[in-house]
N, C-alpha and C positions, 0 to 999 in steps of 0.2 A: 398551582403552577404559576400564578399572576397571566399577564394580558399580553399576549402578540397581537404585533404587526404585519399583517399579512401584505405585500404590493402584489397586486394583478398583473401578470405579464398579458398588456394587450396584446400579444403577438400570440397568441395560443386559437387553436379551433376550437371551435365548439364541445368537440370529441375531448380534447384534453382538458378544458375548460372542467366540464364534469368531474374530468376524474382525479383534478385540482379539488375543487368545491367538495367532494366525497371525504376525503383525508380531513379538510379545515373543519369537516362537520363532526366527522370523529374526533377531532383536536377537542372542536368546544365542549364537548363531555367534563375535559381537564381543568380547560382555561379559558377567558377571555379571548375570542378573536375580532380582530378590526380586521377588516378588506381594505383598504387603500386603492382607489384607481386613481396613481400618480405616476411620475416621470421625473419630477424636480426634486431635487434631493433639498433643499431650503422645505420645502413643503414638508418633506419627510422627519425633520429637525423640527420644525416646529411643532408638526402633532407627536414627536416623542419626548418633546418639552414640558407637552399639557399633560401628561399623563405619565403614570408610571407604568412603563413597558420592562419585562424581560428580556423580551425577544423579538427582533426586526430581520422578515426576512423577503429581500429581494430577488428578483429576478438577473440570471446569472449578468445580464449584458450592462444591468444597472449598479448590480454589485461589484463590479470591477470599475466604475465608474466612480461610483459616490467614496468618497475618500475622507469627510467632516466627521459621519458618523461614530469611525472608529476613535477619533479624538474626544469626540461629546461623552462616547462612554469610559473612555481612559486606554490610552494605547497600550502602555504597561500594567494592566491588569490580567489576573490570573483568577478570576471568575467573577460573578455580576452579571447583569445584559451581556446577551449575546446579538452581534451583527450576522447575517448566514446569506448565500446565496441560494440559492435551485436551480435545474432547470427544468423546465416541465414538458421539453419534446426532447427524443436523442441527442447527445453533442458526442461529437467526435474527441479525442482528448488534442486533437491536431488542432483545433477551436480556442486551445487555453493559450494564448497566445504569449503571454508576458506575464511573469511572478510575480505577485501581488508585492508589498512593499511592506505588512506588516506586517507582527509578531504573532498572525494566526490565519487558516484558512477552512474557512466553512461551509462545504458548498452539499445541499440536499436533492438525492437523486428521486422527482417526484415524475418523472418520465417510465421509468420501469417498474417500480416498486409499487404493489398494491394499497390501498388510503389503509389497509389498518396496518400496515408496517411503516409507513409513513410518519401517523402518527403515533406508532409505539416508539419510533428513534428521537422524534421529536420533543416526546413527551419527556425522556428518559437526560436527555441533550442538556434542555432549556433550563435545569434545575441545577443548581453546585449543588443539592443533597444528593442526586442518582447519576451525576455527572460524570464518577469515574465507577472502573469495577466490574466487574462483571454481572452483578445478580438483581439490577434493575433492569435489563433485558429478558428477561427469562422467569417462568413460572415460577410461586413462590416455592415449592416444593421440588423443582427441579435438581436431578443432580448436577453437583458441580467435584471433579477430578479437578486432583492438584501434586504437581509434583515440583521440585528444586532443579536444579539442575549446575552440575560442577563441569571442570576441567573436564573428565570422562566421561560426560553424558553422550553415549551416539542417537545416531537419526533410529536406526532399523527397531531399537526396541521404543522408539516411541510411536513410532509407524505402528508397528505389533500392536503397541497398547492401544491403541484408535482403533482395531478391526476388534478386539476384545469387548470395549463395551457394550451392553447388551441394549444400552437403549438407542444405540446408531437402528440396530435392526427392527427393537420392537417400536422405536415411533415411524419407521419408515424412514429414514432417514440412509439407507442404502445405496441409493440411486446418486446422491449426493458425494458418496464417500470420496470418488480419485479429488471431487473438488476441495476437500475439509484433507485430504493428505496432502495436496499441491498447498493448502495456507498452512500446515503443520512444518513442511520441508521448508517453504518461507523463512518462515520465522524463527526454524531452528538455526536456517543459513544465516537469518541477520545477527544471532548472538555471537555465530561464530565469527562473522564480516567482522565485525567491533571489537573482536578480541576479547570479549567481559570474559570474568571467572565463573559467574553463576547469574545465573536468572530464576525467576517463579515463572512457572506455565498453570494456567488452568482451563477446564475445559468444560463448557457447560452445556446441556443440551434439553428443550424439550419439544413439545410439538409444532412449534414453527420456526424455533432457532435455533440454531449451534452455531457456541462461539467459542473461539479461542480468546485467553489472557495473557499477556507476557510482560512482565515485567522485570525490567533489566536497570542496571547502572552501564551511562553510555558517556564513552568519550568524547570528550566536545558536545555535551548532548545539549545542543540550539535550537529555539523551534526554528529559526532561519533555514541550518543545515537540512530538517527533515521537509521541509516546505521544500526547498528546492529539490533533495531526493525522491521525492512520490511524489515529484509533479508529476499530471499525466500525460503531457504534450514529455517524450523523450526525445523530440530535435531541439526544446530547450535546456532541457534538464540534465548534465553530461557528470550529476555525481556518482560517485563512485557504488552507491549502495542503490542505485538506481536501477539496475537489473532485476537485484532480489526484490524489491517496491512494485516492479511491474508484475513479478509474479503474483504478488499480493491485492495489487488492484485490478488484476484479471480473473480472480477467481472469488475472490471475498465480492459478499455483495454490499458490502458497508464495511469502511476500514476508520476507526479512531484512535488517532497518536495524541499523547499527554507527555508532556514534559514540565517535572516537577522542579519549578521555580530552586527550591532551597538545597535539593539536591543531586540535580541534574538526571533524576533516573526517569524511565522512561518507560511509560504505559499506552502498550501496542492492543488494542481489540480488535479480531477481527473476525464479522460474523455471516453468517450462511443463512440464505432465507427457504425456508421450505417450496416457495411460486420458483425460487432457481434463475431470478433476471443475469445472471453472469453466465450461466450457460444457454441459456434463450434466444439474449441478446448479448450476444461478444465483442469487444471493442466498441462500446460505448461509456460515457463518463458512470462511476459510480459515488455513492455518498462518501465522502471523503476528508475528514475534520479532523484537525490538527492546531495544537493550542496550548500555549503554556498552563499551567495552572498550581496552587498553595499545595503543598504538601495534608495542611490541614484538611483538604480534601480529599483526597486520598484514604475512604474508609476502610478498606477492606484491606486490610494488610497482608502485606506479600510476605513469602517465608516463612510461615506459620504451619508447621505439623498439619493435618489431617484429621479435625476434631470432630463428633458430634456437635461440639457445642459451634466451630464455627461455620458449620455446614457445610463441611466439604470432605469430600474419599480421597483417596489415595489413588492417584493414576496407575494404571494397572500395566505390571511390565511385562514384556514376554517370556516366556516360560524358560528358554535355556538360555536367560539374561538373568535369571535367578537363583530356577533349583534344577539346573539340568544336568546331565554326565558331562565328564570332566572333555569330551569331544565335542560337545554342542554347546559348552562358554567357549572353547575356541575358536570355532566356528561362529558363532554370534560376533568375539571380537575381531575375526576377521572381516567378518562382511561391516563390521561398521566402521575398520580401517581404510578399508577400498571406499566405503561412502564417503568418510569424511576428507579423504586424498581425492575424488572426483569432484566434490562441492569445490573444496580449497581449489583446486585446479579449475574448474567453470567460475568462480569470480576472479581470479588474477584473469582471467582471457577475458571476463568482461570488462575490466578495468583495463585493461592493454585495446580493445575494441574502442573501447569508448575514447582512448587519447587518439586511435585512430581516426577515429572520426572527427574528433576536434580539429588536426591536422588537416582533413579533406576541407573540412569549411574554411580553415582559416587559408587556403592555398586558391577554392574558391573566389575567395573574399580576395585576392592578392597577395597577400602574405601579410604577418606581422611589419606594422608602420610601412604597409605603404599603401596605394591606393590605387582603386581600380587604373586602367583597365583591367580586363579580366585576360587571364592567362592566355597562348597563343589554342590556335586550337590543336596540336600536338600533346598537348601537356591537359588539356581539356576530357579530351577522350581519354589519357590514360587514370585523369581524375574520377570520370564517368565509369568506366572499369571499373578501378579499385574499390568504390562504392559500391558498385553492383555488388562484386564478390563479398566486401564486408555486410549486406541486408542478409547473402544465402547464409552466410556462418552465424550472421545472427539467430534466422531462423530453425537453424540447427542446434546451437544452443540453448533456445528456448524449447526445444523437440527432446535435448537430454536432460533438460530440466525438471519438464513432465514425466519422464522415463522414471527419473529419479523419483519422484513424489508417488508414483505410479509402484514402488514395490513394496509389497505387501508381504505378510508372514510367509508366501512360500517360495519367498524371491529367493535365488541361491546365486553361490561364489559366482559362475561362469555367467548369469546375467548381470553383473554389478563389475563382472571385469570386461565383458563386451564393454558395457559404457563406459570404462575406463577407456579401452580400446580405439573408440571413437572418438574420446577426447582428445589421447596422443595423436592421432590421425587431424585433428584440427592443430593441436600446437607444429605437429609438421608444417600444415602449409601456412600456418601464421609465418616460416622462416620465409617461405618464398615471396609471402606477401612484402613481407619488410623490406629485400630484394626490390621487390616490386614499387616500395613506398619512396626507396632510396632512387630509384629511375625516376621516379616524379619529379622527387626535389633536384634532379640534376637538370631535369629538362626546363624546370621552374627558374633555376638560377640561371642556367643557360639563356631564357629566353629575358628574364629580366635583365642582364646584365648587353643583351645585342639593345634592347631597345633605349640603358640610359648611354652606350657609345654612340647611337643614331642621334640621340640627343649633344 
């Protein structure tokens, strides 16, 4: 693996310090490790001058700091050293304050994650040979499921096909399940968010991990766009694929995006640890890496049949998605009509949510070109309102987003048309809201316009 860079957050206790030092001791199994107890980033330049390092990795508050580094190793590179952050106590994602500036973000969660998965991500990470793929995380014998997916692919028979496989149950991996459906319904929503024609899914699992693969051709696929999409602070972050991102970084416990340099497609992993820190600890930062990289890297190629020889099954579908009476493929295509018209409908309202919100800030703020002061206090409080009610409908969206992920082979028509139901019921009051968005802006220009005739 060659030699890291380790920097010591002096800020850590004793307690975490350990369970730092535990993970770098399993590293050095692989690799070279150097400790670093620094702060200057000149200091850190020059001992990764004297040596040849892979991999340098700081402390979250340093690595949004130090900015030379990524030049030293080549901004526009698509694999080589890697620069990485950590953080080694809880961070709130409210903490991620400002978007990094360049073409990758890497930040390792060494706060929740036990040292030997730690150092399995790392180990897996720090190399261009196991860098992309799925099957450098996972036992060598592990099975790996793999299916295509077209214009006609729905959610419910891939749902089905995730309760099917037998090794969800026999490695124990049970307990886990609403969470590996909430990243399945994810990631089906991000193919359809994008519009693509088809994606590769696969899916691999053994005894400490299950992970999903997807690889898709994505429009505009930037690593810029997806940095700012899964960032995890969403009072910065107001892109559009940004809702489906949260569901992703709330339930995976390690999420890696790749986006291939020569063809823009776009390689999602996202994987489940058996210790469960996503559901233990909720709403805290998790590992989170995102990075252009060569297509030549890229070993394991996507769209490939279901070989022995390339080690991977066939995703297994649900039973009257295949061979069933001619009333249970109608029923399968009904129920996955009603799903993919309730998904479609929950991201147009989160992208209509999210402009709303832009508006609140920027009304906030005083409005476009102009400047403070801040609005009177009439037009304040109906700002304060509006927001309120926009947080409930958010949380309500994210409660049928769950629902959604949450049904399983013996979900029927009239559960999938309630949450249709409730959805209408939120686009109702979206009408009132807007009503309500339009009194702002009145009271806003009202009030701007007395204070430039006082002028």
């Amino acid at each position: 693996m060659g030699r890291v860079a380790f920097v010591m957050d002096r800020r850590l206790s004793r307690e975490r310090r350990a369970h730092v030092t535990a993970a770098l001791n399993l590293l050095r199994r692989v690799a070279f490790v150097d400790v670093w107890e620094i702060e200057d980033e000149a200091k850190a330049i020059e001992g990764l001058q004297a040596d040849q390092y892979q991999m340098i990795l700081a402390p979250w508050h340093l690595y949004t700091k130090w900015a030379r580094i990524e030049g030293l190793f080549g901004l526009s590179r698509a694999g080589g050293p890697v620069f990485a952050g950590y953080i080694g106590e809880p961070v709130a994602p409210d903490a991620l304050k400002e978007i990094p500036p360049f073409q990758r973000f890497m930040l390792f969660d060494f706060a929740h994650l036990q040292p030997p998965e730690i150092a399995q991500l790392i180990t897996s990470l720090a190399s261009d040979r196991s860098r992309t793929g799925i099957k450098p995380l996972l036992a060598a014998q592990a099975p790996i499921y793999t299916e295509n997916w077209g214009p006609g692919t729905g959610l419910g028979g891939r749902l089905d096909g995730l309760t099917a496989i037998s090794e969800i149950t026999d490695l124990g991996w049970g307990g886990r399940l609403g969470g590996a459906r909430s990243v399945l319904t994810a990631l089906w929503s991000l193919v359809f968010e994008e519009g693509t024609q088809r994606a590769c899914l696969q899916m691999g699992v053994d005894v400490q991990v299950l992970a999903f693969r997807l690889f898709f051709p994505s429009k505009g696929g930037h690593v810029k766009r997806f940095i700012e999409g899964f960032w995890p602070n969403r009072e910065v972050s107001h892109a559009p694929v940004h809702g489906i991102a949260q569901t992703l970084l709330r339930h995976a416990d390690f999420l890696r995006i790749q986006v291939v340099n020569e063809t823009q497609d776009v390689e999602i992993l996202a994987g489940l640890f058996k210790s469960g820190p996503s559901e233990l600890v909720p709403g805290s930062c998790r590992t989170l890496w995102i990075e252009p990289i060569a297509a030549a890297h890229v070993t394991e190629v996507p769209y490939e049949a279901p070989t022995s020889a390339n080690g991977t099954r066939p995703y297994p579908s649900s039973g009257p998605a295949v061979g069933g009476t001619s009333g249970d493929l109608e029923s399968a295509r009904r129920k996955d009509k009603l799903l993919r018209e309730a998904i479609d409908r929950l991201s147009q309202m989160k992208r209509d949510m999210a402009e709303r919100d832009r508006i609140i800030q920027e009304l906030k703020m005083g409005g476009v070109g102009t400047a403070p002061p801040p609005p009177p206090p009439d037009a304040e409080s109906l700002l304060e309102s509006f927001e309120h009610h926009y947080r409930e409908a958010e949380r309500e969206l994210q409660d049928i987003a769950a629902r959604l992920a949450g049904l399983g082979p013996g979900a029927s028509e009239s559960e999938t048309a309630a949450l249709r139901r409730r959805m209408e019921a939120l686009s109702q009051r979206e009408t009132e809201w807007m009503r309500f968005l339009a009194k702002i802006l009145s009271a806003f220009k009202q009030a701007r316009g007395g204070r430039a005739g006082a002028g």
